[in-house]
C-alpha positions as CSV (number, residue, x, y, z in Angstrom):
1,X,-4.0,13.5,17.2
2,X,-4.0,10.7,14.8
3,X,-0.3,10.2,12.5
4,X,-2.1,11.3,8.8
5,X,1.1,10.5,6.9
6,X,1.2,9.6,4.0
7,X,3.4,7.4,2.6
8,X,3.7,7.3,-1.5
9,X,5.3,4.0,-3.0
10,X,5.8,2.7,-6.7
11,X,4.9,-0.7,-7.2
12,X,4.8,-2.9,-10.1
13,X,1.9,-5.2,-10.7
14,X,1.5,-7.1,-13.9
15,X,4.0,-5.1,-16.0
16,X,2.7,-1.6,-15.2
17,X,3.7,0.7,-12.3
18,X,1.3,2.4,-10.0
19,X,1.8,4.7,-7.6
20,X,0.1,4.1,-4.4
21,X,-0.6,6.7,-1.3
22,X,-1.6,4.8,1.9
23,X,-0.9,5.3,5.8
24,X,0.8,2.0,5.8
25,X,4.6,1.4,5.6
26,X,6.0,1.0,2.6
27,X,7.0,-2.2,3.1
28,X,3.4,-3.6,3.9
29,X,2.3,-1.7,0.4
30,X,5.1,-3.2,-1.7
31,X,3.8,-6.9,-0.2
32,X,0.2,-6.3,-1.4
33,X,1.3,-5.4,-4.6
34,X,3.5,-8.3,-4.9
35,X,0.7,-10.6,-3.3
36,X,-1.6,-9.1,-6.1
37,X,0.6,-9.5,-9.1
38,X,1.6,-13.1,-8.1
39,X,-2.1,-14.1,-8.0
40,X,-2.6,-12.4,-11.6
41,X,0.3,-14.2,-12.8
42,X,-1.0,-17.7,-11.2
43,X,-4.5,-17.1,-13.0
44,X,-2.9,-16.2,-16.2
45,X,-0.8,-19.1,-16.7
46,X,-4.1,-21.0,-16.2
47,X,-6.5,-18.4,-18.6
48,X,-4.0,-17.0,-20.4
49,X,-6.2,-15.6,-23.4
50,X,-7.8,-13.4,-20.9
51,X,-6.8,-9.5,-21.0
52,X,-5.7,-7.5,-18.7
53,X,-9.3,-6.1,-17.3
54,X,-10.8,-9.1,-17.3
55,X,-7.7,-11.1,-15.3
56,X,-8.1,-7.7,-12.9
57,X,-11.3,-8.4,-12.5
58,X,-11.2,-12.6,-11.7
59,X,-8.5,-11.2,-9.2
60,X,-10.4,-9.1,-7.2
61,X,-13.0,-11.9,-7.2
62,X,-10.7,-14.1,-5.9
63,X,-9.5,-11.8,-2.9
64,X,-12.9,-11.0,-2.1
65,X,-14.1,-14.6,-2.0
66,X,-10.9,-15.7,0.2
67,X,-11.8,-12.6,2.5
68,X,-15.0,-13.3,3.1
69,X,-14.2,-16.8,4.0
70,X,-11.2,-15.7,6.5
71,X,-14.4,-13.6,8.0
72,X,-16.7,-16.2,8.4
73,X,-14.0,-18.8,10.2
74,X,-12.9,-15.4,12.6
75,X,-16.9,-15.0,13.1
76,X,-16.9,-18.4,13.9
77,X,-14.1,-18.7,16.3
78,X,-15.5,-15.5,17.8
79,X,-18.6,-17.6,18.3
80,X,-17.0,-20.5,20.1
81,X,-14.9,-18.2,22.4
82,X,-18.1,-16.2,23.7
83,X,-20.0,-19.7,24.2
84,X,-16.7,-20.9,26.3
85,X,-16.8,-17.7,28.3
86,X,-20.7,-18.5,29.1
């Protein structure tokens, strides 16, 4: 039977604290958070009339595009292993 634990840690990101419930470890939650509030911080020194919704927003953008380009170099190497195996 799977661990369903919960684990329920306050974080701070951009000057307002959130309380997030995940399976991970506390510590792995607190590093997102910090991971996201240092790349709102780095696009609001650059933007900085933008508001809070709207640096959100470029945020997520950002996270998503830099996801979806670790996926598409792991899809790559994936290729390249299966073609060495062949």
């Amino acid at each position: 039977m799977p661990d369903d634990r919960k684990n329920r840690t306050t974080v701070d990101i951009y000057g307002q604290q959130y309380t997030i419930v995940g399976a991970e470890s506390t510590g792995h939650i607190r590093l997102v958070a910090s991971m996201v509030d240092d790349s709102m911080r780095e696009i609001s020194m650059k933007n900085p009339s933008l508001d809070t919704s709207k640096l959100a927003v470029l945020t997520a953008v950002n996270a998503i595009h830099d996801y979806l380009k670790l996926k598409d170099q792991i899809d790559q190497l994936k290729l390249e292993l299966q073609k060495e195996k062949d």
